[in-house]
Each structure stands twice: as C-alpha cells, then as structure tokens.
C-alpha positions as CSV (number, residue, x, y, z in Angstrom):
1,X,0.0,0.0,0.0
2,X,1.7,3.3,-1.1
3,X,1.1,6.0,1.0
4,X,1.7,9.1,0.0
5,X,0.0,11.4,2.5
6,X,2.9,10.4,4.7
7,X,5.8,11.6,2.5
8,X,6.5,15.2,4.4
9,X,6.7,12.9,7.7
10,X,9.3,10.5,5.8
11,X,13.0,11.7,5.3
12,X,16.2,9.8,4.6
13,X,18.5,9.2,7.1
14,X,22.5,9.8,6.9
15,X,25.0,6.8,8.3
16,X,27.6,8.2,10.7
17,X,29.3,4.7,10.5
18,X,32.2,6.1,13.5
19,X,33.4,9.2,12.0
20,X,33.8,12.6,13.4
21,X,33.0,16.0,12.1
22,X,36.2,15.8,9.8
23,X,34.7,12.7,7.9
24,X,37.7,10.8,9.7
25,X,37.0,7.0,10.8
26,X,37.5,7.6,15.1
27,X,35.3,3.9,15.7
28,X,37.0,1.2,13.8
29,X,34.6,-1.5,12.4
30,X,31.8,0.5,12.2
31,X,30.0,-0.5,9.0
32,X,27.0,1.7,6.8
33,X,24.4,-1.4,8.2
34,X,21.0,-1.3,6.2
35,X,19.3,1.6,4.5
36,X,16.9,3.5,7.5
37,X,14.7,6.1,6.7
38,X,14.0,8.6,10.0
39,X,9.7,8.8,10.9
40,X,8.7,11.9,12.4
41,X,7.2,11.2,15.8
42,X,4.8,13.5,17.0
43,X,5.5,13.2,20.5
44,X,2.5,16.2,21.9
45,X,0.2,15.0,19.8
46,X,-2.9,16.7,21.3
47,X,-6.1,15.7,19.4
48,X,-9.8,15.0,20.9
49,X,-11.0,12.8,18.3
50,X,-8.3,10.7,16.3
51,X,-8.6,7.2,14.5
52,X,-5.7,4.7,14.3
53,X,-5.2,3.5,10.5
54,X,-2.1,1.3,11.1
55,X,0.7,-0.4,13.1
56,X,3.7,-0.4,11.5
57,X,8.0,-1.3,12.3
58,X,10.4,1.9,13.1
59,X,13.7,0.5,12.4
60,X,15.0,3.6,14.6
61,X,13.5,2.8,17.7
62,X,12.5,-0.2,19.9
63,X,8.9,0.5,20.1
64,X,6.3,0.1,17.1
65,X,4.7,3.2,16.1
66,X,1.2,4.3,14.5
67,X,-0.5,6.6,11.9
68,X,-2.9,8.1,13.2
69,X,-5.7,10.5,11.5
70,X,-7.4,13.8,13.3
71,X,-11.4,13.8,12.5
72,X,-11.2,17.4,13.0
73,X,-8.3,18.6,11.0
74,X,-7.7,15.7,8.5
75,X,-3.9,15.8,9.0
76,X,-2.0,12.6,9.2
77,X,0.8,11.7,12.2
78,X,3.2,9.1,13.6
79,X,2.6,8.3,17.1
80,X,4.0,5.9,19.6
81,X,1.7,2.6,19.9
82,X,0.2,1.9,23.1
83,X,-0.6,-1.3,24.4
84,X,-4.3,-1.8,23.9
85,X,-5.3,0.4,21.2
86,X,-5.8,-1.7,17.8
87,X,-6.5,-0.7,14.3
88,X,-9.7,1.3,13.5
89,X,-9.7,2.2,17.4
90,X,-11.6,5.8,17.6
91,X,-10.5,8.1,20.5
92,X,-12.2,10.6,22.1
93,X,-10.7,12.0,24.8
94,X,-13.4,13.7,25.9
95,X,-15.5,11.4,27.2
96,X,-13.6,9.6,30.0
97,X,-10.0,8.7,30.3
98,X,-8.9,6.5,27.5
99,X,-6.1,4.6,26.7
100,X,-3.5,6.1,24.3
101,X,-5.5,9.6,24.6
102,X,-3.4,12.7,25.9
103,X,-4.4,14.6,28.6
104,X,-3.1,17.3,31.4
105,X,-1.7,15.1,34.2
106,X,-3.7,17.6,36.5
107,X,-6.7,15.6,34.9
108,X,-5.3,12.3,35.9
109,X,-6.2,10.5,39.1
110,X,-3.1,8.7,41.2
111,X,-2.5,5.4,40.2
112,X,-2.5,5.7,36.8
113,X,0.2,4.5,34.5
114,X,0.9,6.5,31.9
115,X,3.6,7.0,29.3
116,X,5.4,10.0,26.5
117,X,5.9,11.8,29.7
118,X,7.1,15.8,28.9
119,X,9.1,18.0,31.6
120,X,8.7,21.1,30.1
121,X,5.3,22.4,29.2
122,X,4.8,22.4,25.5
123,X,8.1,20.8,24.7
124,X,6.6,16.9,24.1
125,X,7.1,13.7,25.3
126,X,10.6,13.5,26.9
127,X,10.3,10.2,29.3
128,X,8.9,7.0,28.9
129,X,8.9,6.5,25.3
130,X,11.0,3.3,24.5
131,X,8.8,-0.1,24.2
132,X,7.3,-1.5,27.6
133,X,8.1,1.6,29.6
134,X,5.8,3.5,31.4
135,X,5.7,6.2,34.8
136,X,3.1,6.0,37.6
137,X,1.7,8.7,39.2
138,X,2.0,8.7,43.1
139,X,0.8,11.7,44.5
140,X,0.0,15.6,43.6
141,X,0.8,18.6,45.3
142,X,-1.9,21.0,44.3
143,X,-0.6,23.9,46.2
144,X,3.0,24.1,44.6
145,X,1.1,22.7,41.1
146,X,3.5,19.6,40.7
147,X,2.6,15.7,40.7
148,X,5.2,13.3,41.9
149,X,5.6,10.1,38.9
150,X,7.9,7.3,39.9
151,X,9.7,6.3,36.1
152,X,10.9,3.2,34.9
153,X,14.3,3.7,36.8
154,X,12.5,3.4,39.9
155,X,13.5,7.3,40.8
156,X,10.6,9.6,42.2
157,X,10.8,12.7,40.5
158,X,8.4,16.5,40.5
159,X,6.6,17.3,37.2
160,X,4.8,20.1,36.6
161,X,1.1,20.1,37.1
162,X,0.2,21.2,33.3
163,X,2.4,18.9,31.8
164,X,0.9,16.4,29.7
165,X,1.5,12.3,29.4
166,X,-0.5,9.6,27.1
167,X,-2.1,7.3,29.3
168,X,-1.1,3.2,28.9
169,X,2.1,1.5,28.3
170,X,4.4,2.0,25.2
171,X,3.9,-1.1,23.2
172,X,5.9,-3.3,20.5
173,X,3.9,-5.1,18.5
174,X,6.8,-6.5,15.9
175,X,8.4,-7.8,18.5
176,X,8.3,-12.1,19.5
177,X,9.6,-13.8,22.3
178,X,12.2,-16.4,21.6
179,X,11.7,-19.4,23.4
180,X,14.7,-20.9,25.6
C-alpha cells in the first residue's frame, strides 16, 4: 500500500558509521548497516478525536509506532503505539479517560500508568517512550502545582502540574519472544 500522504513525515537518514565532524574514521569497524529512513514522531500530539489507521516497524526505535488521522483537521501523524489500542480504534478523549488519549496530568487520578511523559510544558514527550516503559503517578501537590511520577528507573521525581503524558504503556507489537 503506497502511502503518500505520509511523505512530508518520511526523510532519509545519513549513516555516521564512526566518523567525526572531519569525515575521519574515530570507531573502527563501524560498518554503513541497512538503509533506514528517519519517521517523524509527533511526541505532543494533542487531538480530541483521532482514529488509528495502522501499526507499522520503526527501524530507529524499539517501540512500534502508528499513523494516526485527526477527525477534526484531516492531517496525518506518527505516534507511539500503546498497548491496547488496535487498528480502527476511535478516540475521544473527551468522554472519560482513554487509553493512548493525551491529557493534562492535573486531569489524571493517582495510580495511573501513563507514558510519552514531557518535563517542560509544550516541549513533548521526553520520558517513557522506549517499548514497555511506562511512569506512575503517586501523589500531587496542588498547592505548589506539581505531581510526583515514579519512572521506569524506579527514581521519584516533580513534574509540573500542566504537563501532559498519554495514558497506557508504550507497546511493540513487531516484537516475538524467543523461546529458551
């Protein structure tokens, strides 16, 4: 299936294969591997009513990623896949809290695991993005407007209050166990 709607997210990708900013080999045995091209991940993807068209394989990151379609502007993404949202799946986030929707983590009750975690407000997803991570919200501190998340090193850390996450664990579909 050729998709060409998807073109502007799609560029090549240049091989460093161990060289430095001279062009000069400073890793030895560093070969060109296989031809990648780079996906543009939306990581603050902010929609209210999306569908998911398809799974598909990143070669540049351990986690499966999907195209998604917003209802309300017809444009066409890349998102991270999240663990129980299948093909066709329609989101509104405005309902009730739904898995692989975005929301304001001051919307978000404790407990909750969620994922594409961002620091800074308006920057994106910064934590929690490679395949089977997520954070967990423990606790918020309305009157200095920050919510403490415990991340998938185990450290506790502050986030602000506006921030926003995608609720559900990252997911790889692509990938199989091998059995020992």
């Amino acid at each position: 299936m050729k998709k060409n709607f998807l073109k502007s997210l799609i560029k090549g990708k240049k091989k460093i294969s161990g060289r430095n900013h001279h062009g000069r080999i400073t890793v030895r045995r560093r070969g060109g591997g296989h031809k990648r091209l780079y996906r543009k991940i939306n990581f603050n993807f902010m929609s209210s009513f999306y569908i998911i068209l398809s799974n598909e394989y990143d070669p540049n990151r351990n986690s499966s990623i999907s195209i998604v379609k917003c209802l309300l502007t017809n444009k066409f993404d890349y998102v991270l896949s999240i663990k129980d949202a299948s093909l066709g799946f329609n989101i509104e986030s405005d309902k009730k809290f739904v898995n692989s929707a975005r929301y304001s983590i001051r919307d978000l009750p404790p407990n909750y695991l969620i994922s594409n975690v961002e620091f800074k407000l308006k920057k994106g997803g910064q934590i929690a993005r490679s395949s089977g991570t997520f954070c967990k919200i423990l606790q918020k501190d309305l009157k200095r407007s920050l919510v403490l998340i415990k991340l998938p090193s185990s450290e506790e850390r502050y986030v602000g209050l506006e921030s926003t996450a995608t609720v559900g664990a990252i997911f790889n579909n692509f990938f199989e166990p091998t059995a020992s």
